[in-house]
C-alpha positions in Angstrom: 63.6 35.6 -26.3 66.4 33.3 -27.4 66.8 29.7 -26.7 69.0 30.0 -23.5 66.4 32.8 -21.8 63.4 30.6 -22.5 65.6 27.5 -21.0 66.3 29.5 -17.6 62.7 30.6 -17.5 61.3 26.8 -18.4 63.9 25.3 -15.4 62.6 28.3 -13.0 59.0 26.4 -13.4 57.3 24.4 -10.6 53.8 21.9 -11.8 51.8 21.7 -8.4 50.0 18.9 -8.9 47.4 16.6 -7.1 46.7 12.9 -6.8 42.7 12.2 -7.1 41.6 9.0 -6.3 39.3 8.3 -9.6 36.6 6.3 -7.7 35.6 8.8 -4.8 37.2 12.4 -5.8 39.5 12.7 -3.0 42.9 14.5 -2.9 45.0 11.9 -1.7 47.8 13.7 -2.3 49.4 17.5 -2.8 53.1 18.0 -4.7 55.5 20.0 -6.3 58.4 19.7 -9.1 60.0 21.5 -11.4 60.2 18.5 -13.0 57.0 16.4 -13.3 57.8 13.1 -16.0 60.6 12.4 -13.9 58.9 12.9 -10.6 55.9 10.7 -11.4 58.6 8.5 -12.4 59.7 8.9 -8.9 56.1 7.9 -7.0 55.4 5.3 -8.8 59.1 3.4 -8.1 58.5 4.4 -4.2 55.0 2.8 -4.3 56.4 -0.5 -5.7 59.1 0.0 -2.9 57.2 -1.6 0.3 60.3 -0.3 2.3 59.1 3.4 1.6 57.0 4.5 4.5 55.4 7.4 3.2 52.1 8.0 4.3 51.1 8.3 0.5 52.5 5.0 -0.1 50.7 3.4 2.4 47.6 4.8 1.8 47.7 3.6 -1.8 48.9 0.0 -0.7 46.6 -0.3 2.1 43.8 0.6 0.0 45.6 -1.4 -3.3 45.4 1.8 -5.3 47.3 1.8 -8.4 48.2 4.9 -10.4 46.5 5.9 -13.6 43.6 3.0 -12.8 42.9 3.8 -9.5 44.4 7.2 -8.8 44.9 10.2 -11.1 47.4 12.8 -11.6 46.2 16.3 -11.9 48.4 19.3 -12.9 46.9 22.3 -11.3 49.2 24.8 -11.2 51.9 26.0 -13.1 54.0 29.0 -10.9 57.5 31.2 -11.2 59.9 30.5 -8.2 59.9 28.1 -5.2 58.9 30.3 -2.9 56.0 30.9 -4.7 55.3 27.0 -5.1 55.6 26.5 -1.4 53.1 28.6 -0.6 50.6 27.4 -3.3 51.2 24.0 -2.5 50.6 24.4 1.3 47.4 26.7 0.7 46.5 23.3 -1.6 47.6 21.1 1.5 45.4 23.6 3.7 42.7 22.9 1.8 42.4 19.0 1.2 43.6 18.6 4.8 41.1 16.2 5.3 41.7 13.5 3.0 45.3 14.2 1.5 48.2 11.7 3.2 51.2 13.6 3.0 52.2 13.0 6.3 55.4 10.7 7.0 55.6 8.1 8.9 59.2 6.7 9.3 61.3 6.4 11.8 63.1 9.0 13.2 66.8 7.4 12.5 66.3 8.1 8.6 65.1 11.8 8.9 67.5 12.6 11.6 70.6 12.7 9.0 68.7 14.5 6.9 69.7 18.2 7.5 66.1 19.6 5.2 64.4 18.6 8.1 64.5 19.7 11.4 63.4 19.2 15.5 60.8 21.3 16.5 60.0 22.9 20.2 56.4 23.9 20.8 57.5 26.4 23.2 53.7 26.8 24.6 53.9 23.2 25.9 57.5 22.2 25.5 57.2 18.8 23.4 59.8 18.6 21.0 59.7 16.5 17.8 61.8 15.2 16.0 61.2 16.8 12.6 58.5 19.0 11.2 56.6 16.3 9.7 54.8 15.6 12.8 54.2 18.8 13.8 52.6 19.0 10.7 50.4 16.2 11.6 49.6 16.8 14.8 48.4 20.7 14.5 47.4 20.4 10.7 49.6 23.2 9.4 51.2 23.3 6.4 54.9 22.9 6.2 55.2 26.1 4.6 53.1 28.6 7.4 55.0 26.6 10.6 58.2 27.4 8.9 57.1 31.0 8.6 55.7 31.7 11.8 58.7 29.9 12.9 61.7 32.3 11.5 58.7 35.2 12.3 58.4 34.4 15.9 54.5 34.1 15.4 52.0 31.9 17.0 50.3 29.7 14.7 47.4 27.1 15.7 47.6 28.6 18.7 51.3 28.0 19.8 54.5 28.9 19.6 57.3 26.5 17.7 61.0 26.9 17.5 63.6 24.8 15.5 65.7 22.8 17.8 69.4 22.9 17.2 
């Protein structure tokens, strides 16, 4: 393999990696990047920034959790694709859904320019929300398995969803 085929390959990389608080074991935390030293990077400028309202953030502030003395970094995953990291990274979501924060809780002027995320019907009972993050908090489900039963036409948790245009 030459330089510029193990270059794609090494950009085609996603780390799924965990934040552990050190003191308890908890997951506080489930990600994913292709680019890890950067995205640490990343979390620990939006920690220091008490504008950002990430549930992560406020955990961590609340709590006055600091990275690398309070909370760990774990790597626990390296996988081919995005798609593929999705999915790993919601089963890991699925999986610590009792104690990891990575639920936002902003208001809904910021998200609603962002065109990643999206307002949700729950057809069953016809609340619409505002973006997927909710929805995600509300019924537990991964981002990853709503927006598949979604584009599926599946019930998941029990209802039905819909993307709002």
């Amino acid at each position: 393999m030459n330089k510029r085929e193990a270059a794609k390959l090494a950009g085609q990389t996603v780390f799924i990696y965990l934040f552990r608080e050190i003191k308890t074991g908890k997951i506080i935390y489930v990600g994913q990047t292709k680019y890890i030293g950067r995205r640490l990077n990343e979390h620990r400028t939006a920690l220091a920034d008490i504008h950002n309202h990430k549930g992560i953030y406020h955990y961590m502030r609340d709590n006055n959790l600091e990275f690398y003395r309070d909370v760990e970094i774990c790597i626990v995953r390296e996988v081919f694709g995005r798609d593929l990291a999705s999915k790993v990274e919601s089963e890991y979501i699925e999986r610590y859904k009792d104690t990891v924060q990575n639920i936002v809780t902003v208001d809904s002027r910021k998200y609603n320019t962002d065109p990643r995320l999206k307002k949700v019907r729950n057809v069953t009972t016809g609340e619409i929300f505002w973006a997927v993050q909710p929805v995600m908090e509300k019924y537990k489900i991964s981002r990853y398995f709503l927006d598949k039963a979604i584009k599926r036409k599946e019930v998941i948790a029990g209802y039905l969803f819909e993307y709002v245009e």
